[in-house]
N, CA, C and O atoms as a Tripos MOL2 file, in Angstrom:
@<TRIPOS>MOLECULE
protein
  260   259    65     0     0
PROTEIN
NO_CHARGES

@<TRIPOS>ATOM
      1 N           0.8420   -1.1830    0.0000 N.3       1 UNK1
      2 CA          0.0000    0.0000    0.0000 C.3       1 UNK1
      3 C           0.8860    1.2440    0.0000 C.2       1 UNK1
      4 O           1.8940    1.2760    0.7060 O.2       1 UNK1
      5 N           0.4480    2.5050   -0.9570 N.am      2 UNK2
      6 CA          1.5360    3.4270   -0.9210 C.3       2 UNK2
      7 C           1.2150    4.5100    0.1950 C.2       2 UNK2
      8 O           0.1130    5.0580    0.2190 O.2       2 UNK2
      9 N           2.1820    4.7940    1.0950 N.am      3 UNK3
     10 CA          1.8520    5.7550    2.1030 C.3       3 UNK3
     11 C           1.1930    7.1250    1.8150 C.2       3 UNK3
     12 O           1.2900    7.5990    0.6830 O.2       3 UNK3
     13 N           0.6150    7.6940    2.6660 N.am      4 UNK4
     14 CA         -0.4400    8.8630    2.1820 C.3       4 UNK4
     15 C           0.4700    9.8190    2.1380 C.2       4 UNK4
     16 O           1.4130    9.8460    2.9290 O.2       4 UNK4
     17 N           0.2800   10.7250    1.1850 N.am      5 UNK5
     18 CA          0.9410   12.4400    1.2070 C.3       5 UNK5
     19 C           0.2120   13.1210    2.3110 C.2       5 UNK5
     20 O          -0.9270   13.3290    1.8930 O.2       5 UNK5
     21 N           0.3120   13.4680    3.2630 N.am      6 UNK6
     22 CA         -0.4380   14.4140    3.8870 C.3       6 UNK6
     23 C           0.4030   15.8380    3.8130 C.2       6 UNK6
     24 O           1.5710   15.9060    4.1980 O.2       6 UNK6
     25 N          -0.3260   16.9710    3.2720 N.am      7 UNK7
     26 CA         -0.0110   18.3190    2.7500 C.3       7 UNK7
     27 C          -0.8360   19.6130    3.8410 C.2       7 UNK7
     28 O          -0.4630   20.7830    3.9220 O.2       7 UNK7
     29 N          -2.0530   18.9710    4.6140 N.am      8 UNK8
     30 CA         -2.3580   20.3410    5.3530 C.3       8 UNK8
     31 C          -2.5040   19.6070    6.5190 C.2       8 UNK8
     32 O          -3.4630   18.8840    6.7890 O.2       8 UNK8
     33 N          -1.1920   19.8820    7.4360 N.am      9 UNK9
     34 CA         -1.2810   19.7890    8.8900 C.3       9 UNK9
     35 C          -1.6670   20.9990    9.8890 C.2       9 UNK9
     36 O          -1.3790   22.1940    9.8180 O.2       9 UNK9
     37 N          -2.5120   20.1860   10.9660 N.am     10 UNK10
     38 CA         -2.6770   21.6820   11.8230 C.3      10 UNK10
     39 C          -2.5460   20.9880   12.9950 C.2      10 UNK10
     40 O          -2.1570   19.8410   13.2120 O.2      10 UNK10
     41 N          -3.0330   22.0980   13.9140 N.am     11 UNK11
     42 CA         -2.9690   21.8390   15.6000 C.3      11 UNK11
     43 C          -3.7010   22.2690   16.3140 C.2      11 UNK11
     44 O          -3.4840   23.4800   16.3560 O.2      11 UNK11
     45 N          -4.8760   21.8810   17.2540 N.am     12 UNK12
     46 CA         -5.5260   22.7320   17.9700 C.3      12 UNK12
     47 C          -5.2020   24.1400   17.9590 C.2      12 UNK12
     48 O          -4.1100   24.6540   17.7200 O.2      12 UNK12
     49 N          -6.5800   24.8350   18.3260 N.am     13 UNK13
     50 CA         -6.2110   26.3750   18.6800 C.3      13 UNK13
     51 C          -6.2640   26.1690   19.8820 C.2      13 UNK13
     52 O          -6.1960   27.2430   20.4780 O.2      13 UNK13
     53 N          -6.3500   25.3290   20.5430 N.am     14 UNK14
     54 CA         -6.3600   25.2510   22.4300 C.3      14 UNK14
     55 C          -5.2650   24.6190   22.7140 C.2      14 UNK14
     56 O          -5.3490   23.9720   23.7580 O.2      14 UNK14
     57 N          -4.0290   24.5510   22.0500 N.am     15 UNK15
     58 CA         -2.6020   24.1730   21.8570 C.3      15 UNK15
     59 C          -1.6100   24.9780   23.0000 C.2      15 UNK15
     60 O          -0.8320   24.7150   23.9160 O.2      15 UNK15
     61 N          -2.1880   26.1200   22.2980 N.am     16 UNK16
     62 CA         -1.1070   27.0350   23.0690 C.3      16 UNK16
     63 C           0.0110   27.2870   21.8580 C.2      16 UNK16
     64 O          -0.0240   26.9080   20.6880 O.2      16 UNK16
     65 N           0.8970   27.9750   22.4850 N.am     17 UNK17
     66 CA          2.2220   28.3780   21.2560 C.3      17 UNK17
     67 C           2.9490   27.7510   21.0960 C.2      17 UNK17
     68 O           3.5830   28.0190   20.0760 O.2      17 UNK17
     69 N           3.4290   26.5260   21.8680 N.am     18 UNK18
     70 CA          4.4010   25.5440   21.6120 C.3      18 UNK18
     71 C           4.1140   24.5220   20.9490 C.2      18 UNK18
     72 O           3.0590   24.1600   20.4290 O.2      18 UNK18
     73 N           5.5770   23.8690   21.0160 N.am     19 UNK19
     74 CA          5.3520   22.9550   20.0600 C.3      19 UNK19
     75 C           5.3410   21.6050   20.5610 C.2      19 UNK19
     76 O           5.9030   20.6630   20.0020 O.2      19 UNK19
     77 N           4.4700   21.5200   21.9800 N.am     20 UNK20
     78 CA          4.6670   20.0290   22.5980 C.3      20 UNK20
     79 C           2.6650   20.3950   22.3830 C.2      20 UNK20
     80 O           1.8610   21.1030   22.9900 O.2      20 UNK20
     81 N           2.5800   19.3910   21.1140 N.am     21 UNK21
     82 CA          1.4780   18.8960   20.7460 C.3      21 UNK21
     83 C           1.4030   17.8940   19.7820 C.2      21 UNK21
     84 O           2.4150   17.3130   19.3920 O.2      21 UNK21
     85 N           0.1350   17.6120   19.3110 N.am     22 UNK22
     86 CA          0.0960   16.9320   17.9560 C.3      22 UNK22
     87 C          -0.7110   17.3870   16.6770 C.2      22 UNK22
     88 O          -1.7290   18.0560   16.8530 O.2      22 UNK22
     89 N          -0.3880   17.1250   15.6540 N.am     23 UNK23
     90 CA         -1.0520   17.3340   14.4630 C.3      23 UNK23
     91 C          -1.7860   16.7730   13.6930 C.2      23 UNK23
     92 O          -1.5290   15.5770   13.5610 O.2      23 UNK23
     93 N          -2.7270   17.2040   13.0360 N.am     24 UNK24
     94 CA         -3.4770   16.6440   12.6510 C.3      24 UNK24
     95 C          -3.8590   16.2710   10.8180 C.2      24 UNK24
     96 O          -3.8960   17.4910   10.6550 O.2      24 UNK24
     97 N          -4.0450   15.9190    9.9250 N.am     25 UNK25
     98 CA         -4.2880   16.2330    8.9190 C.3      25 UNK25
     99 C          -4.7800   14.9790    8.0670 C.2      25 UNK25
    100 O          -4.5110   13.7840    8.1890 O.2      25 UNK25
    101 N          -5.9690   15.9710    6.7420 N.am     26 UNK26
    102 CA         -6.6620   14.6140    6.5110 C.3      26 UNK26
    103 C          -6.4880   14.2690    5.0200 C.2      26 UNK26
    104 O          -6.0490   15.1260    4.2530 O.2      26 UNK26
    105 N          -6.6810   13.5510    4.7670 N.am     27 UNK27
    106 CA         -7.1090   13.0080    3.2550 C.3      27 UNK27
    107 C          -8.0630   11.8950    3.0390 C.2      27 UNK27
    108 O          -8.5320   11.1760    3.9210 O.2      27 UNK27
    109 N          -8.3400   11.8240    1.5340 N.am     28 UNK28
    110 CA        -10.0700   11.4900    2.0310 C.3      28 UNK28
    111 C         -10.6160   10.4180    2.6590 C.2      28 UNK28
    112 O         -11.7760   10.3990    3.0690 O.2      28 UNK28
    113 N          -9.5650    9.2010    2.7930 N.am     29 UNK29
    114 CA        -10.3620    8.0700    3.3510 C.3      29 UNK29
    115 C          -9.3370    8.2230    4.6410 C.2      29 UNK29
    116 O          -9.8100    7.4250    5.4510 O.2      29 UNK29
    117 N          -8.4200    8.7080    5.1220 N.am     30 UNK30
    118 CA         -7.1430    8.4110    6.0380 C.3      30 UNK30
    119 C          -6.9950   10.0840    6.9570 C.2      30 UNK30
    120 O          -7.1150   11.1040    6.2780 O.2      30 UNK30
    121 N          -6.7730   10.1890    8.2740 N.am     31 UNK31
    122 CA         -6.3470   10.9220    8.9720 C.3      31 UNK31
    123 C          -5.2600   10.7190    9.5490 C.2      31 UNK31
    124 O          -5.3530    9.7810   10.3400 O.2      31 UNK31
    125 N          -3.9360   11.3310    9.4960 N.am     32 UNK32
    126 CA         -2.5760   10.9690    9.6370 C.3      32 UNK32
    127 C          -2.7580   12.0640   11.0130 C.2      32 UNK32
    128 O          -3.4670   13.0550   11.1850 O.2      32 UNK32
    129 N          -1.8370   11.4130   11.8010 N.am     33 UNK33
    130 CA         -1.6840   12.8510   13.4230 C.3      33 UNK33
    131 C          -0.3080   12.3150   13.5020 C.2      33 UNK33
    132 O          -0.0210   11.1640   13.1710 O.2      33 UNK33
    133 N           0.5370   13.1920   13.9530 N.am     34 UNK34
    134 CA          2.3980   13.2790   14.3300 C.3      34 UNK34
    135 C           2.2160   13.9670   15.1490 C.2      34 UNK34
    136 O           1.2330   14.6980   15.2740 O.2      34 UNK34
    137 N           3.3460   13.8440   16.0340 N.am     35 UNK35
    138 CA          4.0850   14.7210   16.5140 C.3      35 UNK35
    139 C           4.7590   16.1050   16.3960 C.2      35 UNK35
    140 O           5.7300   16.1980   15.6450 O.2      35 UNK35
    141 N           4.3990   17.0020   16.9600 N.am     36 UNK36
    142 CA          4.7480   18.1120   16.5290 C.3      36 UNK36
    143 C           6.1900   18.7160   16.6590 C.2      36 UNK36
    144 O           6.5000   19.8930   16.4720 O.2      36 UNK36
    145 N           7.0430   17.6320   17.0330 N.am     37 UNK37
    146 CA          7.9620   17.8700   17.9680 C.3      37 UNK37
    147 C           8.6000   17.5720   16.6890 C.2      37 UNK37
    148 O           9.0620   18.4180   15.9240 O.2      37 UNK37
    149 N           8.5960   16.5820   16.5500 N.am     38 UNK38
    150 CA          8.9120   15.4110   14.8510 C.3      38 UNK38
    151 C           8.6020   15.7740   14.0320 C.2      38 UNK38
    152 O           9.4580   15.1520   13.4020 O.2      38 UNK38
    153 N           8.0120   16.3720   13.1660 N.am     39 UNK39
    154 CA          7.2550   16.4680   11.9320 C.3      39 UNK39
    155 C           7.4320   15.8550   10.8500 C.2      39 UNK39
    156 O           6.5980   15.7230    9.9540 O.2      39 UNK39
    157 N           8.9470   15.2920   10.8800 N.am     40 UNK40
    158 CA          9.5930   14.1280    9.8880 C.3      40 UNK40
    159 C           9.4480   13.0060   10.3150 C.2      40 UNK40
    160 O           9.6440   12.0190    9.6060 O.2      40 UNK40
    161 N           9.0830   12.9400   11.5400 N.am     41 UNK41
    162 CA          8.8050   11.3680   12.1720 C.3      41 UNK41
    163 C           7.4510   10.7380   11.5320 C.2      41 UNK41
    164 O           6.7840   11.0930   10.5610 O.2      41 UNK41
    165 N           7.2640    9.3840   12.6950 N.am     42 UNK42
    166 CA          6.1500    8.3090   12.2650 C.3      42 UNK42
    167 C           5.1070    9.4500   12.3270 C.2      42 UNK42
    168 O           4.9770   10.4550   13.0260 O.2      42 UNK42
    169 N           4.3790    8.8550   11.2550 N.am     43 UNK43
    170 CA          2.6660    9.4310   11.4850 C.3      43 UNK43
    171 C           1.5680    7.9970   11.4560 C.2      43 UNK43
    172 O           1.4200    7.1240   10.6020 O.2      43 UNK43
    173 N           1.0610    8.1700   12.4900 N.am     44 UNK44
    174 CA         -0.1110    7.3700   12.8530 C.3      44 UNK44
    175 C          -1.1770    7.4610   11.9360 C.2      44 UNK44
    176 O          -1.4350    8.5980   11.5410 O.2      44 UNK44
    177 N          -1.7790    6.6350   11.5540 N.am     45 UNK45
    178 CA         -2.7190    6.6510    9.8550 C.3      45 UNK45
    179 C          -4.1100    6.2770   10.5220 C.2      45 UNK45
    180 O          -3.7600    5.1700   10.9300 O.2      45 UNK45
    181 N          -5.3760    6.3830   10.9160 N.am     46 UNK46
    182 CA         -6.1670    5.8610   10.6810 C.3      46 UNK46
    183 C          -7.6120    6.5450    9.8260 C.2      46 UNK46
    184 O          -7.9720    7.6970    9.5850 O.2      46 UNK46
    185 N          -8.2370    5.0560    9.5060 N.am     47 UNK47
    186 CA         -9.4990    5.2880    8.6240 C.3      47 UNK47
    187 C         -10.4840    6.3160    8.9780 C.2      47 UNK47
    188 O         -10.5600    6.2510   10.2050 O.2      47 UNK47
    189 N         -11.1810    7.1170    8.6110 N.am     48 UNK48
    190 CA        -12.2910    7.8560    8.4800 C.3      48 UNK48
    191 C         -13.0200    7.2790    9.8170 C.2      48 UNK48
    192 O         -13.1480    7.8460   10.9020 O.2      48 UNK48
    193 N         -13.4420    6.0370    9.4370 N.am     49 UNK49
    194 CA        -14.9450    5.7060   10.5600 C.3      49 UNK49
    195 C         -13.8020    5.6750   11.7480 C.2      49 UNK49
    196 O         -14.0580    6.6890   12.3970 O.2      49 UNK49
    197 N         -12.8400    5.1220   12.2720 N.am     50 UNK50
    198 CA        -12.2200    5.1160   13.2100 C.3      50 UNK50
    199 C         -11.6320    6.7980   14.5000 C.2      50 UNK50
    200 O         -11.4560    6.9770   15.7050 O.2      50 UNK50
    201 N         -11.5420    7.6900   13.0970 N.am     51 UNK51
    202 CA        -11.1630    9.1140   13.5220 C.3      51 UNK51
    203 C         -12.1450    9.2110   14.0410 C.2      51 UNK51
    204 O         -12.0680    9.5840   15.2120 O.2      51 UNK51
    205 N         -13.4340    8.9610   13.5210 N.am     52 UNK52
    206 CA        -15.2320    9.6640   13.6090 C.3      52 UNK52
    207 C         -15.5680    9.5740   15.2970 C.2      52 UNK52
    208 O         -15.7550   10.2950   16.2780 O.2      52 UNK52
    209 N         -15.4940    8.0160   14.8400 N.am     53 UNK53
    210 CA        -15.9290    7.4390   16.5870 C.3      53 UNK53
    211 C         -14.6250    8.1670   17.6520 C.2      53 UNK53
    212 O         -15.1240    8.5020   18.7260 O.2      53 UNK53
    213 N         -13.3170    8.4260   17.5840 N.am     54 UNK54
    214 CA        -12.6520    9.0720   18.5980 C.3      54 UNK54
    215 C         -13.3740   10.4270   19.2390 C.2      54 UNK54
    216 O         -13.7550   10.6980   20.3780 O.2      54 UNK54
    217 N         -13.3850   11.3360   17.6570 N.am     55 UNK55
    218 CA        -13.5750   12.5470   18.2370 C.3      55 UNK55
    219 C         -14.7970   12.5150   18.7780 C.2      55 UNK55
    220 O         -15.0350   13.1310   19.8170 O.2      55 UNK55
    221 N         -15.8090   11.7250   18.0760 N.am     56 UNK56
    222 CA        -17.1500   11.6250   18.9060 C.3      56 UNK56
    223 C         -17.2770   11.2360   20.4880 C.2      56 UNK56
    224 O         -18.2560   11.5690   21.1560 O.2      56 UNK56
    225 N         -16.1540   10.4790   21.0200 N.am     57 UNK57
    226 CA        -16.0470    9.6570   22.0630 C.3      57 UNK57
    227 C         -15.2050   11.2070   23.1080 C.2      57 UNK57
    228 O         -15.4800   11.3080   24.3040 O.2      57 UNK57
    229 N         -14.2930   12.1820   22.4650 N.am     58 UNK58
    230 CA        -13.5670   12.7430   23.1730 C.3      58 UNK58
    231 C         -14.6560   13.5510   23.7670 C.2      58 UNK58
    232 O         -14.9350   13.6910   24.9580 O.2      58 UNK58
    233 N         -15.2210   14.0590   22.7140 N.am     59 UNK59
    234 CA        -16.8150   15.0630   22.8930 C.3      59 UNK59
    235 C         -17.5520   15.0120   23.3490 C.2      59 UNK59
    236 O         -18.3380   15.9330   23.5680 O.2      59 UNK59
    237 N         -17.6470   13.5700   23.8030 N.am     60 UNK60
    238 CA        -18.8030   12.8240   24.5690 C.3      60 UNK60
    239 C         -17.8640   12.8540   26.1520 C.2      60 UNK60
    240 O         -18.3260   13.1230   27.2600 O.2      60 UNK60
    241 N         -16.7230   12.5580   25.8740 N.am     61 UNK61
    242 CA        -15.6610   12.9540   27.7550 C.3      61 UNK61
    243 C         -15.6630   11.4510   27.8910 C.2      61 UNK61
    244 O         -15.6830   11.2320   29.1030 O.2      61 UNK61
    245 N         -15.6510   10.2940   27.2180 N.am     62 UNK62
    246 CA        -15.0780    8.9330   27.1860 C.3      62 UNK62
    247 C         -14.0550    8.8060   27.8310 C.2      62 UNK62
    248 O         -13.8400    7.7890   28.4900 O.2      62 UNK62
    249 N         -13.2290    9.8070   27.7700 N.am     63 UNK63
    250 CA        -11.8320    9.8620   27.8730 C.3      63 UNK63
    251 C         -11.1870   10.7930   28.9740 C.2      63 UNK63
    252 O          -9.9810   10.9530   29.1650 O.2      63 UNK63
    253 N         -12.1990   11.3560   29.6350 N.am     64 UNK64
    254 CA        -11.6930   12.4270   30.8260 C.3      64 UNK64
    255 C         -11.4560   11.4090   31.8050 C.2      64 UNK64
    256 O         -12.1000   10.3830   32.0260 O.2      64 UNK64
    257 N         -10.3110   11.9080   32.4160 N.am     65 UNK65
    258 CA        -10.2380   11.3310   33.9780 C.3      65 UNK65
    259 C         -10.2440   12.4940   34.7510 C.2      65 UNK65
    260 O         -10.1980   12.4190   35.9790 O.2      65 UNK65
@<TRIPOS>BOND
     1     1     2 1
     2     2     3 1
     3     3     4 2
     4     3     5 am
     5     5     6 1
     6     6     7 1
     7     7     8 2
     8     7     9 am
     9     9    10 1
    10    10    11 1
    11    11    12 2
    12    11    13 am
    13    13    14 1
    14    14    15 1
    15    15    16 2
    16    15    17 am
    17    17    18 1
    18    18    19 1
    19    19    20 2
    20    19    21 am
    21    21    22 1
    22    22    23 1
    23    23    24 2
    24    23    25 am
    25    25    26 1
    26    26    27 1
    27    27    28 2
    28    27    29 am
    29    29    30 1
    30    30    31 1
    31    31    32 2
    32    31    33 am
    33    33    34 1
    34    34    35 1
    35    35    36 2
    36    35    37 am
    37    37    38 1
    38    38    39 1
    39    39    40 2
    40    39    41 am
    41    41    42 1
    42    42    43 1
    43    43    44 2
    44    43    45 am
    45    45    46 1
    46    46    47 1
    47    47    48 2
    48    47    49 am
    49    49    50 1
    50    50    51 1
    51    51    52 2
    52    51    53 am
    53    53    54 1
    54    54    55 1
    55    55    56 2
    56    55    57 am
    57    57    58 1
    58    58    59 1
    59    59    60 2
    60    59    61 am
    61    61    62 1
    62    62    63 1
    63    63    64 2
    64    63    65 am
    65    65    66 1
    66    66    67 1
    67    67    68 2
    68    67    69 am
    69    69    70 1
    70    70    71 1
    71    71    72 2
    72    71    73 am
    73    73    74 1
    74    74    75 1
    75    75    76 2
    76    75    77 am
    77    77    78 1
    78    78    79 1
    79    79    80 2
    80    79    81 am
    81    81    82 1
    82    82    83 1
    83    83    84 2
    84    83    85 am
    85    85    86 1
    86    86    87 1
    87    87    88 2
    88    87    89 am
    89    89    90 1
    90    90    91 1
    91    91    92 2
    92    91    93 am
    93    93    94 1
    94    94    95 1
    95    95    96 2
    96    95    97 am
    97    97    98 1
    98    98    99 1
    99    99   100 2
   100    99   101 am
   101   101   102 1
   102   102   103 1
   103   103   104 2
   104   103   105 am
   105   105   106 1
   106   106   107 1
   107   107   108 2
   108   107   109 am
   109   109   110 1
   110   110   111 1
   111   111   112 2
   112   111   113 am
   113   113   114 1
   114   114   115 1
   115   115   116 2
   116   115   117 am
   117   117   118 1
   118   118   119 1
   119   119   120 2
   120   119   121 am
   121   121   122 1
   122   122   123 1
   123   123   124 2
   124   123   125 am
   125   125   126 1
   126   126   127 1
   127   127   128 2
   128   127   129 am
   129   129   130 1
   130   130   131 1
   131   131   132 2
   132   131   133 am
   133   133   134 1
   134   134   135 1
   135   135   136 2
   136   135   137 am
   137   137   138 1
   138   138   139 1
   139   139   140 2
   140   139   141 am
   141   141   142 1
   142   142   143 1
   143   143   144 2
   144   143   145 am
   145   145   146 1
   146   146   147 1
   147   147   148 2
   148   147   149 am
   149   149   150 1
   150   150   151 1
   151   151   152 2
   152   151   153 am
   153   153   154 1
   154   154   155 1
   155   155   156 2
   156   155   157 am
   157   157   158 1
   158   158   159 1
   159   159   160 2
   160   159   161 am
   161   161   162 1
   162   162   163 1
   163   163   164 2
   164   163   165 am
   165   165   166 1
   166   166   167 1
   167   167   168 2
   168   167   169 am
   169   169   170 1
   170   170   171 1
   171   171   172 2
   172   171   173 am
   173   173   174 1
   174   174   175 1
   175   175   176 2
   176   175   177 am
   177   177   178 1
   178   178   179 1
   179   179   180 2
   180   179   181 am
   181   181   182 1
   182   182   183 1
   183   183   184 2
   184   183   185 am
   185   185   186 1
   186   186   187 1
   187   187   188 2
   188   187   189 am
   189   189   190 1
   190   190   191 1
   191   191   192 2
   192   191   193 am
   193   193   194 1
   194   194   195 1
   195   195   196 2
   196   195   197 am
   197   197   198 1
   198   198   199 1
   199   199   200 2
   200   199   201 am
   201   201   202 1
   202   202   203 1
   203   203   204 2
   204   203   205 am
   205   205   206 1
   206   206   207 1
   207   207   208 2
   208   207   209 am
   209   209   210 1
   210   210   211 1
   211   211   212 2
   212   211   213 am
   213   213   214 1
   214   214   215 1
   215   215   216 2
   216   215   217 am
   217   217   218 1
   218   218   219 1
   219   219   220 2
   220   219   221 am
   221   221   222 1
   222   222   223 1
   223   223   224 2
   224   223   225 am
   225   225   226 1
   226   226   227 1
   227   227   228 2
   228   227   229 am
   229   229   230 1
   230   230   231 1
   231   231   232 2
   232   231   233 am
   233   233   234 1
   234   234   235 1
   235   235   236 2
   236   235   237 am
   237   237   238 1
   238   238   239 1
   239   239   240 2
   240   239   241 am
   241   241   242 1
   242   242   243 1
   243   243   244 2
   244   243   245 am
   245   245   246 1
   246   246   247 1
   247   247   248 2
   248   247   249 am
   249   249   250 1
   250   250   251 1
   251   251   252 2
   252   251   253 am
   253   253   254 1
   254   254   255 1
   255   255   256 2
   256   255   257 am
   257   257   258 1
   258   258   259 1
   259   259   260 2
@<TRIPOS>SUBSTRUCTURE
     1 UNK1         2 RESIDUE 1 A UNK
     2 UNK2         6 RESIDUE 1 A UNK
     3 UNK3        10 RESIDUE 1 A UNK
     4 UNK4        14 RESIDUE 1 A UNK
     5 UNK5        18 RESIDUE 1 A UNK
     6 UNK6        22 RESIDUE 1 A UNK
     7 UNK7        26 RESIDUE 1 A UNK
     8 UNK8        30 RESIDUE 1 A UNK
     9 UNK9        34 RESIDUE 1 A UNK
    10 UNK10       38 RESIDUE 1 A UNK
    11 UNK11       42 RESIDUE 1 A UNK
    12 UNK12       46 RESIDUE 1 A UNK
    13 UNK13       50 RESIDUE 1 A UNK
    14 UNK14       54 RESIDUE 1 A UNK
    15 UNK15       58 RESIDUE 1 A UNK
    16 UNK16       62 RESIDUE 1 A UNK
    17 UNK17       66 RESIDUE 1 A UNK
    18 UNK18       70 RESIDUE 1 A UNK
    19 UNK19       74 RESIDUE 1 A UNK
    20 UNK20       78 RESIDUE 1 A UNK
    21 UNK21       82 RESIDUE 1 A UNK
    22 UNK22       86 RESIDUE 1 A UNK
    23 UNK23       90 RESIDUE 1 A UNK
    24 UNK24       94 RESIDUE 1 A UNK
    25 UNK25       98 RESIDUE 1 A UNK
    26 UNK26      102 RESIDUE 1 A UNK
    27 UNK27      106 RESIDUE 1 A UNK
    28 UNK28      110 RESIDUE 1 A UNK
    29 UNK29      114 RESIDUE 1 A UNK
    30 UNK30      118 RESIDUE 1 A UNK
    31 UNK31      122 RESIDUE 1 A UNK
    32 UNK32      126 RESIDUE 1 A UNK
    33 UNK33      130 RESIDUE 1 A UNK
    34 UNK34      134 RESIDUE 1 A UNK
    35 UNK35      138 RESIDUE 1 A UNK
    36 UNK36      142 RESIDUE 1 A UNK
    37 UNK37      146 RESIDUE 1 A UNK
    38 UNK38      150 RESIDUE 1 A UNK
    39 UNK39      154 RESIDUE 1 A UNK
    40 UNK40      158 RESIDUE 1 A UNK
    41 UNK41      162 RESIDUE 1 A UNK
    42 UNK42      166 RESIDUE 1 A UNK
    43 UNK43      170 RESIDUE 1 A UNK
    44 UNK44      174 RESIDUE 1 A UNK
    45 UNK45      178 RESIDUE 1 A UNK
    46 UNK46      182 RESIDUE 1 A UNK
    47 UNK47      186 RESIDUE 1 A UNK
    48 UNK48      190 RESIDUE 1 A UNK
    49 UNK49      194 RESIDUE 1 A UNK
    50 UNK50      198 RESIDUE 1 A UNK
    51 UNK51      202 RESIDUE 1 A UNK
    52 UNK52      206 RESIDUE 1 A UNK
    53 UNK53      210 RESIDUE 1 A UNK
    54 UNK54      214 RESIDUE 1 A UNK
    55 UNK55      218 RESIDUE 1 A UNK
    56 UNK56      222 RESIDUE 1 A UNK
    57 UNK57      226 RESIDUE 1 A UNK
    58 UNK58      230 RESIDUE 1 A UNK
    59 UNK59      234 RESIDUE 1 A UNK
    60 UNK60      238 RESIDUE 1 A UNK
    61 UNK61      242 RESIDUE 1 A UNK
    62 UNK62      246 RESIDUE 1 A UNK
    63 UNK63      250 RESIDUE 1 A UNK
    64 UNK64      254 RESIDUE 1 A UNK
    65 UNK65      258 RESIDUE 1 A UNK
């Protein structure tokens, strides 16, 4: 499988100014997120329905402790 180009990365606006975060960016079936620290490093790949259900789950506070 050929790895995705990802061309528009971003970062929360609730980031702050530094650069200890992560990024985000999509293409159409795949959402790639790195390290912001890295930007040449690994990027984590997953599918559409998989991104969907996270952010839905973060939004929902699944994930607060």
């Amino acid at each position: 499988m050929a790895a995705t180009t990802y061309t528009n990365w971003r970062k929360s606006s609730r980031s702050g100014g530094d650069d200890n975060c992560v990024q985000v960016a999509t293409a159409p079936d795949t959402v790639g997120v790195r390290d912001s620290k890295k930007p040449h490093g690994a990027i984590l790949e997953f599918g559409r329905p998989a991104w969907e259900d996270f952010i839905a789950g973060a939004k929902a506070g699944e994930f607060d402790i």
